[in-house]
C-alpha positions in Angstrom: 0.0 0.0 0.0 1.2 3.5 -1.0 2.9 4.8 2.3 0.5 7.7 4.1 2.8 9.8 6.4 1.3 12.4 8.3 2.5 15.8 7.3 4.4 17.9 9.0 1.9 20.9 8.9 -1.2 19.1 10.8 -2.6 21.4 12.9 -3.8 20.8 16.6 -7.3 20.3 15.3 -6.5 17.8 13.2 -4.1 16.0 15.1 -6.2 15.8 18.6 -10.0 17.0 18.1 -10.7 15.6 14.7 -10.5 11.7 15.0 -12.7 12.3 17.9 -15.2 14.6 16.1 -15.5 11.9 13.2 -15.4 8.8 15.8 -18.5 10.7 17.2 -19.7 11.1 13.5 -19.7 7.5 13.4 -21.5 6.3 16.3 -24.3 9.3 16.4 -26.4 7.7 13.6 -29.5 7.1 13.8 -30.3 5.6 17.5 -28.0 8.1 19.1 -28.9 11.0 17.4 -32.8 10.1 18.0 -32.6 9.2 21.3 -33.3 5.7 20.3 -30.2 3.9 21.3 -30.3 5.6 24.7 -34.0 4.5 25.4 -32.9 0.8 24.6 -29.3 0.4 26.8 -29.4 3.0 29.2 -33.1 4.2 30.4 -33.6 0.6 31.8 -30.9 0.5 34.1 -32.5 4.3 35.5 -31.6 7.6 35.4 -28.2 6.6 37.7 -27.8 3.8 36.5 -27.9 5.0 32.5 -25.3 7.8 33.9 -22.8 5.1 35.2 -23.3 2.9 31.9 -22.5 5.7 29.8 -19.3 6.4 31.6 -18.6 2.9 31.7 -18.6 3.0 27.5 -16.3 6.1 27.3 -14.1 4.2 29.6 -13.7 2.0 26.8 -14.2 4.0 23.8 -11.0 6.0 25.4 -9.2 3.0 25.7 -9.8 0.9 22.7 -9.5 4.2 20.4 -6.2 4.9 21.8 -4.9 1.5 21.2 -6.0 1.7 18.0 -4.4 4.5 16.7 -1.5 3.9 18.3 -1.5 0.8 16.4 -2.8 1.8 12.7 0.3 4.2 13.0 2.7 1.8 14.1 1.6 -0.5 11.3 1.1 3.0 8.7 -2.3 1.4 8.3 -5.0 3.9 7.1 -7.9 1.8 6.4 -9.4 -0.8 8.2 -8.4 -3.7 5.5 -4.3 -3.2 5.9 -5.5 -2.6 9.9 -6.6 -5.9 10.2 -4.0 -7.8 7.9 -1.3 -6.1 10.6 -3.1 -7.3 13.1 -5.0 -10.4 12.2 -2.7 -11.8 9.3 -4.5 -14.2 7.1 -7.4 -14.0 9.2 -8.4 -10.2 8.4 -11.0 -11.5 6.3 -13.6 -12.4 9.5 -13.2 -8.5 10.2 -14.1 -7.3 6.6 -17.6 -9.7 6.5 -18.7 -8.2 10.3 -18.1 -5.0 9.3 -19.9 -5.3 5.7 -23.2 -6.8 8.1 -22.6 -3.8 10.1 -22.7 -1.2 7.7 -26.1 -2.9 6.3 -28.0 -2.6 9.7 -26.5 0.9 10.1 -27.6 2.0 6.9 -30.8 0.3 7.2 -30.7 2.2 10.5 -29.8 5.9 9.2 -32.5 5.3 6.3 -35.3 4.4 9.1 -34.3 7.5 11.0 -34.1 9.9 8.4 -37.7 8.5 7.0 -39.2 8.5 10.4 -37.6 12.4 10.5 -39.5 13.3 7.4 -42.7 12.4 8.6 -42.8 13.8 11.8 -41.6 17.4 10.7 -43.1 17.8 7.3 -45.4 15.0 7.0 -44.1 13.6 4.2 -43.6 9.7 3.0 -40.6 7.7 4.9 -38.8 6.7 1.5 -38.4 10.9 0.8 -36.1 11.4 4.2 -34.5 8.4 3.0 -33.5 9.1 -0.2 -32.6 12.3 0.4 -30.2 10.9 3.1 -28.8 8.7 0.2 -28.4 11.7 -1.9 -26.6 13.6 0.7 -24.5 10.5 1.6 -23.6 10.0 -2.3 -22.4 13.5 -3.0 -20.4 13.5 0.4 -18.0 10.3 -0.1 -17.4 11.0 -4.0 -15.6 13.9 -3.3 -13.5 11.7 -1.1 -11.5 12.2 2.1 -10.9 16.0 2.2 -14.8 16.7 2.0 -15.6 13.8 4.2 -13.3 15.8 7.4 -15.1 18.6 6.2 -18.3 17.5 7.1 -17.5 15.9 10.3 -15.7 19.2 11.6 -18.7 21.9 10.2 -21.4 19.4 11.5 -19.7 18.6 14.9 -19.9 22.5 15.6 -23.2 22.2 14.9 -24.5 19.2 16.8 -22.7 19.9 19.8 -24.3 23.4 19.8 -28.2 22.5 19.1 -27.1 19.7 22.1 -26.1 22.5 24.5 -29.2 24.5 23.7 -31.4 21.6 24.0 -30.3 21.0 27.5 -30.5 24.7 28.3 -34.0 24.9 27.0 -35.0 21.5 28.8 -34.3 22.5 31.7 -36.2 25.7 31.0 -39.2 23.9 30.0 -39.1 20.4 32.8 -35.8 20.9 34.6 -38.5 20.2 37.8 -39.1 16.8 36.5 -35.2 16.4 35.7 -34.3 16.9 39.0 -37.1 14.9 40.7 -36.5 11.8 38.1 -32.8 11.9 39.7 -34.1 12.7 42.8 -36.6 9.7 43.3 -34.2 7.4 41.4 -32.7 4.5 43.1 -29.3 3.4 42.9 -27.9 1.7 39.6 -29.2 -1.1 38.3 -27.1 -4.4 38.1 -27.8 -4.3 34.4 -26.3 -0.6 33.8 -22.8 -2.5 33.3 -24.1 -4.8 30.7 -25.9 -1.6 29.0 -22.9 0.6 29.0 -20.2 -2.9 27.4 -22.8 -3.7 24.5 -23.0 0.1 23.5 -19.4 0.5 23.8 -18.6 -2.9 22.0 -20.5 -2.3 18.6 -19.9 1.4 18.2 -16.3 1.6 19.2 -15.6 0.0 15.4 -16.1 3.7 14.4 -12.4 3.6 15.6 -11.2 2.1 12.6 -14.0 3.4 10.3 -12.6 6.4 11.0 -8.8 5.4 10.0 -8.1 7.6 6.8 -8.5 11.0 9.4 -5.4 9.8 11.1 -2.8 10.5 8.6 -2.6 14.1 10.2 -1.3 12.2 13.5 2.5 13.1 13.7 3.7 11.3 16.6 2.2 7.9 18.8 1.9 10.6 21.7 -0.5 12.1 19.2 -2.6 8.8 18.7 -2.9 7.9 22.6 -3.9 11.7 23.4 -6.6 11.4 20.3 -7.6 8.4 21.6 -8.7 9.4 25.3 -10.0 12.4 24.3 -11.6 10.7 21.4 -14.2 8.8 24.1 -15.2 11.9 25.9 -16.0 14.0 23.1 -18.3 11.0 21.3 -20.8 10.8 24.6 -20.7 14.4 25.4 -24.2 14.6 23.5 -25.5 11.9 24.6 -25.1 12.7 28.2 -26.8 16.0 27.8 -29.5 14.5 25.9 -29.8 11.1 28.4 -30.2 14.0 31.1 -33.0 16.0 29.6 -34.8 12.1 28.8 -35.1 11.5 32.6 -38.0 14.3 32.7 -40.2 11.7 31.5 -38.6 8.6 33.0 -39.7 5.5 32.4 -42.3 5.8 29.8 -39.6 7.8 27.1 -38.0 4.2 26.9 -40.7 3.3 24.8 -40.5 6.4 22.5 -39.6 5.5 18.8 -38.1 8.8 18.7 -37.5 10.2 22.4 -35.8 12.9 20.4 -39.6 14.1 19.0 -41.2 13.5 22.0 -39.2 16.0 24.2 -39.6 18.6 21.0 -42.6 18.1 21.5 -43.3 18.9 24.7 -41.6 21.9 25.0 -43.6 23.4 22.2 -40.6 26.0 20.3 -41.5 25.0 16.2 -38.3 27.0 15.4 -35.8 24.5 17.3 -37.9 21.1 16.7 -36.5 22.1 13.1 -33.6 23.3 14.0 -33.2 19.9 16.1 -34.3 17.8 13.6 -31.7 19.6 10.3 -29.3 18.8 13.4 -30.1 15.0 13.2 -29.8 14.7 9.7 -26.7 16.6 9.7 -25.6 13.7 12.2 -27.0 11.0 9.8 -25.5 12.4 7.2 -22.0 12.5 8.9 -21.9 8.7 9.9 -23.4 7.6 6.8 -20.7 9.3 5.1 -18.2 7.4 7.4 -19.0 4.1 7.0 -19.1 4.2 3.1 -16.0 6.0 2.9 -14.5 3.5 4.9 -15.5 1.1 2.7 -13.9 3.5 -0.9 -11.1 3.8 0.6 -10.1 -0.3 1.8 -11.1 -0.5 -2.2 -8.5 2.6 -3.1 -6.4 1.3 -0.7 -6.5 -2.5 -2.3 -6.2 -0.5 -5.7 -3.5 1.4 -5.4 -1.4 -1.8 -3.8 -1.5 -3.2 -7.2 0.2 0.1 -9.0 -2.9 1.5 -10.3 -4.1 5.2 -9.1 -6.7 5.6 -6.5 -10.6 5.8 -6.8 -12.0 8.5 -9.1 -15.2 11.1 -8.1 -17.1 8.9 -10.3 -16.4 5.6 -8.6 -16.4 6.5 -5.3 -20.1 7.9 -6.4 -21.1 4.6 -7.9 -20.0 2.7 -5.2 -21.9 4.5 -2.7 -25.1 4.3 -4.6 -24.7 0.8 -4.4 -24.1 0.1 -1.2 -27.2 2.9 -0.4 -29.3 0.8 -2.9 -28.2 -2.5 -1.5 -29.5 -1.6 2.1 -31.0 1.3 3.4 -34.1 0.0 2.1 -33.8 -2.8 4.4 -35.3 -0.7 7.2 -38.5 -0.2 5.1 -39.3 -4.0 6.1 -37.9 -3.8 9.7 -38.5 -1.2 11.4 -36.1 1.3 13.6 -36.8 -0.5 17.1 -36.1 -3.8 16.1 -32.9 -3.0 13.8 -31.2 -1.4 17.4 -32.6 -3.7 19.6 -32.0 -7.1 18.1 -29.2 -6.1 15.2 -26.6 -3.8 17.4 -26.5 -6.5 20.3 -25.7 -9.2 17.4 -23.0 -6.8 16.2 -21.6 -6.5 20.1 -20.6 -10.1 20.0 -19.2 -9.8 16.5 -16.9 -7.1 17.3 -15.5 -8.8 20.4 -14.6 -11.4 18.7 -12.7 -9.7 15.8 -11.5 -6.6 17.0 -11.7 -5.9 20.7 -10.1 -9.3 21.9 -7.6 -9.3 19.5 -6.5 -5.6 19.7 -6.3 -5.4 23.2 -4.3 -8.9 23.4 -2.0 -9.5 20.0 -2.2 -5.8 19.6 -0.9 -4.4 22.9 1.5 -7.2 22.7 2.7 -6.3 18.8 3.0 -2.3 20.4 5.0 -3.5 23.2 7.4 -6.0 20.9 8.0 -3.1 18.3 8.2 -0.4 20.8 11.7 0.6 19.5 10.6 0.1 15.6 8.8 3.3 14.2 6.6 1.7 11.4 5.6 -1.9 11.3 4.7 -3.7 7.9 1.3 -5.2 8.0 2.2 -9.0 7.6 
């Protein structure tokens, strides 16, 4: 694979804030960015008890992204196919075929929630928020990795913003009921552990989807200090968001979108739209992640046999494809059951292929080649 060297004039941004703006590009999506995810692992487990499992998965998302790029720069691996080769050898292959089931559920996912979006602000059919998710999506990863980093920088400003503001204006509108759901909550749960390791364990692949940003990193210092900030700034939103949720604790766990129903009750038309541009923003962004992960494993596999990388017009087709292949598939599902029966499936996938192995053979590869600065994916 054509070496990828990060230059010399990365700036701060890029070297420590944006791989964990686009890790938290990846994992938003659909459930997070609805509410959705957080009404199915967190809001059972109480209002205590969701707080503890959330800290529990940034815990991990800290640690595991920190390995990770300390690893993907050790081995000068920039996508997650010459990743795994480096760190799986000949079995990489088991990584590639959980990751291509995962971006089909979170597709199917982001095409749900964008539909569902549609309908509930302007009424109109699910397929139209789909496709214009699709569009957006398209047009995004076929101007490749530069307008990709784009959108998770201009986006992230945005998100975290409307997420400050929607605390601020919660609490305006049912901070009473905020702080008596905390108040007359009992301790955690025993289940806010397993809550808080099967969110972290299927999301935290957004650590390697998100590869091709780390080329700006300049030094391993660089990839552990991206790393553990990289698990803070990902649940940041979410926390504020879990927060204003507890106001109508425990009947928002059953909310399709818990996002719609607190717009909703605090009656302001102007920021349920400004909300909901917010979460197709977010959709937008993680779509765009997980195909371009996919263009560039292809460029990357292309450019390993001599032959110049992927073309605006590829990346494009290739995109459409994938969009076409399974966004669609939520049509026939349905957004609760994707994310409550798919993402605990992918859990168990990705503990298997990536967090085992990376925090086993991978710490022990880091520590063997400690004095080596670049290891050769085998």
């Amino acid at each position: 694979m054509k070496e990828a060297v990060a230059s010399g004039g990365s700036s701060w941004f890029q070297r420590f804030l944006l791989p964990g703006f686009a890790l938290k590009a990846v994992i938003i999506g659909g459930g997070y960015a609805t509410g959705r995810e957080l009404a199915e692992y967190f809001v059972p487990a109480g209002p205590w008890g969701g707080l503890a499992g959330m800290l529990l998965a940034t815990a991990i998302w800290s640690l595991v992204a920190a390995v990770t790029f300390a690893l993907a720069r050790a081995l000068n691996a920039y996508d997650y196919r010459a990743f795994f080769k480096g760190l799986l050898g000949p079995a990489w292959i088991a990584f590639e075929i959980a990751y291509l089931i995962f971006v089909i559920l979170i597709l199917a996912v982001f095409g749900a929630a964008a539909g569902a979006i549609g309908a509930a602000t302007f009424g109109w059919p699910d397929a139209v928020g789909s496709i214009l998710l699709a569009l957006g999506i398209v047009a995004t990863v076929a101007l490749g990795t530069g307008a990709v980093e784009q959108v998770f920088k201009y986006v992230s400003f945005l998100l975290y913003g409307v997420y400050a503001l929607f605390l601020v204006l919660a609490l305006a509108s049912f901070g009473g009921q905020i702080g008596q759901g905390f108040a007359n909550a009992p301790p955690p749960s025993g289940n806010w552990m397993a809550g808080g390791f099967t969110y972290a364990s299927y999301n935290i692949v957004g650590a390697v989807v998100i590869l091709p940003v780390l080329r700006h990193l300049t030094s391993q210092r660089d990839a552990v200090v991206a790393g553990i900030i990289a698990g803070p700034l990902s649940m940041l939103p979410a926390i504020l968001f879990f927060v204003a949720m507890m106001a109508f604790y425990p009947q928002i766990g059953a909310e399709a979108l818990p996002s719609d129903f607190l717009l909703r009750q605090m009656n302001l038309p102007a920021f349920h739209f400004l909300f909901q541009i917010m979460i197709f923003g977010a959709l937008l962004e993680s779509g765009a992640g997980a195909v371009h992960a996919v263009n560039e494993r292809i460029s990357g596999a292309v450019e390993a046999r001599g032959r110049p990388p992927l073309g605006t017009g590829v990346r494009a087709a290739i995109g459409a494809l994938i969009l076409t292949g399974c966004m669609f598939v939520a049509a026939r599902i349905g957004l609760i059951d994707l994310i409550a029966s798919g993402y605990r499936f992918l859990a168990w996938m990705f503990l298997a292929v990536y967090l085992l192995p990376l925090l086993t053979l991978g710490l022990w590869r880091l520590a063997r080649r400690r004095a080596s600065p670049v290891m050769e994916p085998a």
